[in-house]
C-alpha positions as CSV (number, residue, x, y, z in Angstrom):
1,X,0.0,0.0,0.0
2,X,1.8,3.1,-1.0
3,X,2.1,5.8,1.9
4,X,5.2,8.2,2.7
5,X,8.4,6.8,3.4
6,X,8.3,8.0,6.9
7,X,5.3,6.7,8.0
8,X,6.4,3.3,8.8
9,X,9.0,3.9,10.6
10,X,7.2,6.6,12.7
11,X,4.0,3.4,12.9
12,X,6.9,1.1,14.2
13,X,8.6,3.7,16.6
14,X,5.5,4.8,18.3
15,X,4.2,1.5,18.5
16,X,7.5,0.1,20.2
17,X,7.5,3.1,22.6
18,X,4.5,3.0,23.9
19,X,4.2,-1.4,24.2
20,X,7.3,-1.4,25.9
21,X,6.1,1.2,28.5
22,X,3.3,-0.5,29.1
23,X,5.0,-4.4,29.4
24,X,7.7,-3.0,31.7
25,X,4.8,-1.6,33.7
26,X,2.8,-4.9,33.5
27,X,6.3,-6.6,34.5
28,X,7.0,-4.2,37.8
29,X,3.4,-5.3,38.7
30,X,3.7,-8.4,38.1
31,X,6.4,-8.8,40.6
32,X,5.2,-6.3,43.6
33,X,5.0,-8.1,46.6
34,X,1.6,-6.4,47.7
35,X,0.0,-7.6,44.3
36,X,1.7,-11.6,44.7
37,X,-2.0,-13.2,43.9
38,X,-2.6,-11.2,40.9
39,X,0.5,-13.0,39.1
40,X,-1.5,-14.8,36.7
41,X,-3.6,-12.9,35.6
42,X,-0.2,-10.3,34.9
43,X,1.4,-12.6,33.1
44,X,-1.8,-13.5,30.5
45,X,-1.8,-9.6,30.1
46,X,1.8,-10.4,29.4
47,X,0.7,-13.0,27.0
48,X,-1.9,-10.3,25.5
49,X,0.9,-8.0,24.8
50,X,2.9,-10.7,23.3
51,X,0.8,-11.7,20.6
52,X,-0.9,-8.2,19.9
53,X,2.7,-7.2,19.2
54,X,3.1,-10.6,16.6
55,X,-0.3,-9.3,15.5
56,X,0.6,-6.0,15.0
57,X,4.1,-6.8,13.1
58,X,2.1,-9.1,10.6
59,X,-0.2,-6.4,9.7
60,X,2.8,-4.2,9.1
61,X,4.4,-7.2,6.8
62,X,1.1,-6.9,4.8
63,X,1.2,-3.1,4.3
64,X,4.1,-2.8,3.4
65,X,4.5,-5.7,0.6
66,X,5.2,-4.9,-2.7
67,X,2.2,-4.8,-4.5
68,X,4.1,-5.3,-7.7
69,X,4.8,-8.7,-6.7
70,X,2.8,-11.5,-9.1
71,X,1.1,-13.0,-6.1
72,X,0.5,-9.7,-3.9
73,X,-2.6,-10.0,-3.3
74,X,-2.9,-13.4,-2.3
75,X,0.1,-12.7,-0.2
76,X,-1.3,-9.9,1.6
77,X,-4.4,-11.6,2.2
78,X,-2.1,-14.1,4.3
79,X,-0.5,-11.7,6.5
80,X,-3.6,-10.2,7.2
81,X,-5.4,-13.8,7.9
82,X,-2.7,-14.7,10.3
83,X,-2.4,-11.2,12.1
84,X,-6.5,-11.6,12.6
85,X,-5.4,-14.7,14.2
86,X,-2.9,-13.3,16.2
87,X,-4.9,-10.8,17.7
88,X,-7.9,-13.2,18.5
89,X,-5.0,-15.1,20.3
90,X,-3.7,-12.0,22.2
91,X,-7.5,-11.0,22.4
92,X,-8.1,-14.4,24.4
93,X,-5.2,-13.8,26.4
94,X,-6.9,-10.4,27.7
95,X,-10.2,-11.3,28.7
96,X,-8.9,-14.2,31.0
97,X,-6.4,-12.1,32.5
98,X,-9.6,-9.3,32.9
99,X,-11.4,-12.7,34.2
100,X,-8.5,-13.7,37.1
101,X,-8.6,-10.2,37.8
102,X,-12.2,-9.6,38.8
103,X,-12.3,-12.8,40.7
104,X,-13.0,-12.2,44.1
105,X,-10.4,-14.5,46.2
106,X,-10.7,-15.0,50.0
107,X,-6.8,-14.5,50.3
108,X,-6.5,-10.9,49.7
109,X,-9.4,-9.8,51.7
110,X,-7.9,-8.0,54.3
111,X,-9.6,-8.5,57.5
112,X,-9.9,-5.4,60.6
Protein backbone atom coordinates (compact mmCIF):
# COMPACT_ATOMS: atom_id res chain seq x y z
CA UNK A 1 0.00 0.00 0.00
CA UNK A 2 1.77 3.06 -1.00
CA UNK A 3 2.15 5.81 1.85
CA UNK A 4 5.22 8.15 2.74
CA UNK A 5 8.38 6.80 3.42
CA UNK A 6 8.29 8.05 6.87
CA UNK A 7 5.31 6.74 7.97
CA UNK A 8 6.43 3.35 8.77
CA UNK A 9 9.03 3.86 10.57
CA UNK A 10 7.16 6.61 12.73
CA UNK A 11 3.99 3.42 12.90
CA UNK A 12 6.85 1.15 14.20
CA UNK A 13 8.63 3.67 16.61
CA UNK A 14 5.45 4.82 18.33
CA UNK A 15 4.18 1.45 18.49
CA UNK A 16 7.49 0.13 20.20
CA UNK A 17 7.48 3.10 22.60
CA UNK A 18 4.47 3.00 23.94
CA UNK A 19 4.24 -1.38 24.23
CA UNK A 20 7.28 -1.41 25.87
CA UNK A 21 6.09 1.25 28.49
CA UNK A 22 3.26 -0.50 29.14
CA UNK A 23 5.04 -4.36 29.42
CA UNK A 24 7.71 -3.02 31.74
CA UNK A 25 4.80 -1.56 33.73
CA UNK A 26 2.80 -4.85 33.50
CA UNK A 27 6.29 -6.62 34.51
CA UNK A 28 6.99 -4.16 37.76
CA UNK A 29 3.38 -5.27 38.68
CA UNK A 30 3.69 -8.42 38.12
CA UNK A 31 6.39 -8.83 40.58
CA UNK A 32 5.16 -6.34 43.60
CA UNK A 33 5.01 -8.06 46.60
CA UNK A 34 1.63 -6.41 47.70
CA UNK A 35 -0.02 -7.64 44.35
CA UNK A 36 1.71 -11.59 44.68
CA UNK A 37 -2.02 -13.20 43.91
CA UNK A 38 -2.58 -11.17 40.92
CA UNK A 39 0.53 -13.01 39.09
CA UNK A 40 -1.47 -14.81 36.73
CA UNK A 41 -3.56 -12.89 35.58
CA UNK A 42 -0.17 -10.33 34.90
CA UNK A 43 1.42 -12.60 33.13
CA UNK A 44 -1.82 -13.49 30.55
CA UNK A 45 -1.80 -9.64 30.13
CA UNK A 46 1.75 -10.43 29.43
CA UNK A 47 0.66 -12.98 27.00
CA UNK A 48 -1.90 -10.26 25.52
CA UNK A 49 0.88 -7.97 24.78
CA UNK A 50 2.92 -10.71 23.31
CA UNK A 51 0.76 -11.72 20.62
CA UNK A 52 -0.85 -8.23 19.90
CA UNK A 53 2.74 -7.24 19.23
CA UNK A 54 3.12 -10.56 16.57
CA UNK A 55 -0.29 -9.28 15.46
CA UNK A 56 0.55 -5.97 14.96
CA UNK A 57 4.10 -6.84 13.14
CA UNK A 58 2.10 -9.12 10.58
CA UNK A 59 -0.24 -6.36 9.67
CA UNK A 60 2.79 -4.21 9.12
CA UNK A 61 4.44 -7.18 6.77
CA UNK A 62 1.14 -6.90 4.84
CA UNK A 63 1.16 -3.10 4.27
CA UNK A 64 4.14 -2.81 3.42
CA UNK A 65 4.48 -5.73 0.65
CA UNK A 66 5.22 -4.94 -2.71
CA UNK A 67 2.17 -4.76 -4.46
CA UNK A 68 4.13 -5.34 -7.74
CA UNK A 69 4.82 -8.73 -6.69
CA UNK A 70 2.78 -11.47 -9.13
CA UNK A 71 1.10 -13.03 -6.14
CA UNK A 72 0.46 -9.67 -3.92
CA UNK A 73 -2.64 -10.00 -3.29
CA UNK A 74 -2.90 -13.43 -2.31
CA UNK A 75 0.14 -12.69 -0.17
CA UNK A 76 -1.31 -9.92 1.61
CA UNK A 77 -4.43 -11.58 2.16
CA UNK A 78 -2.11 -14.15 4.34
CA UNK A 79 -0.46 -11.69 6.48
CA UNK A 80 -3.57 -10.23 7.21
CA UNK A 81 -5.44 -13.76 7.87
CA UNK A 82 -2.69 -14.69 10.26
CA UNK A 83 -2.43 -11.19 12.07
CA UNK A 84 -6.47 -11.57 12.59
CA UNK A 85 -5.43 -14.65 14.24
CA UNK A 86 -2.94 -13.28 16.24
CA UNK A 87 -4.89 -10.85 17.65
CA UNK A 88 -7.86 -13.24 18.48
CA UNK A 89 -5.05 -15.15 20.31
CA UNK A 90 -3.75 -11.99 22.17
CA UNK A 91 -7.48 -10.97 22.36
CA UNK A 92 -8.12 -14.44 24.37
CA UNK A 93 -5.20 -13.80 26.42
CA UNK A 94 -6.85 -10.44 27.72
CA UNK A 95 -10.22 -11.33 28.71
CA UNK A 96 -8.94 -14.19 30.98
CA UNK A 97 -6.44 -12.15 32.53
CA UNK A 98 -9.65 -9.30 32.89
CA UNK A 99 -11.43 -12.69 34.20
CA UNK A 100 -8.46 -13.69 37.05
CA UNK A 101 -8.60 -10.18 37.79
CA UNK A 102 -12.19 -9.61 38.83
CA UNK A 103 -12.30 -12.80 40.71
CA UNK A 104 -13.03 -12.23 44.13
CA UNK A 105 -10.39 -14.46 46.24
CA UNK A 106 -10.68 -14.98 50.02
CA UNK A 107 -6.84 -14.48 50.25
CA UNK A 108 -6.50 -10.91 49.68
CA UNK A 109 -9.35 -9.82 51.71
CA UNK A 110 -7.88 -7.97 54.33
CA UNK A 111 -9.62 -8.47 57.53
CA UNK A 112 -9.86 -5.38 60.62
Amino acid sequence: MPMEQETMGMLIGGFSIIMSIAFLVVILLMFSKKRKSFRVAYGLSIGFFVFFSWAISQALNAISFDVNHPMASEEISLRLGIAGVLWAVSMLFLLFGLINFSSIRKNTVETQ
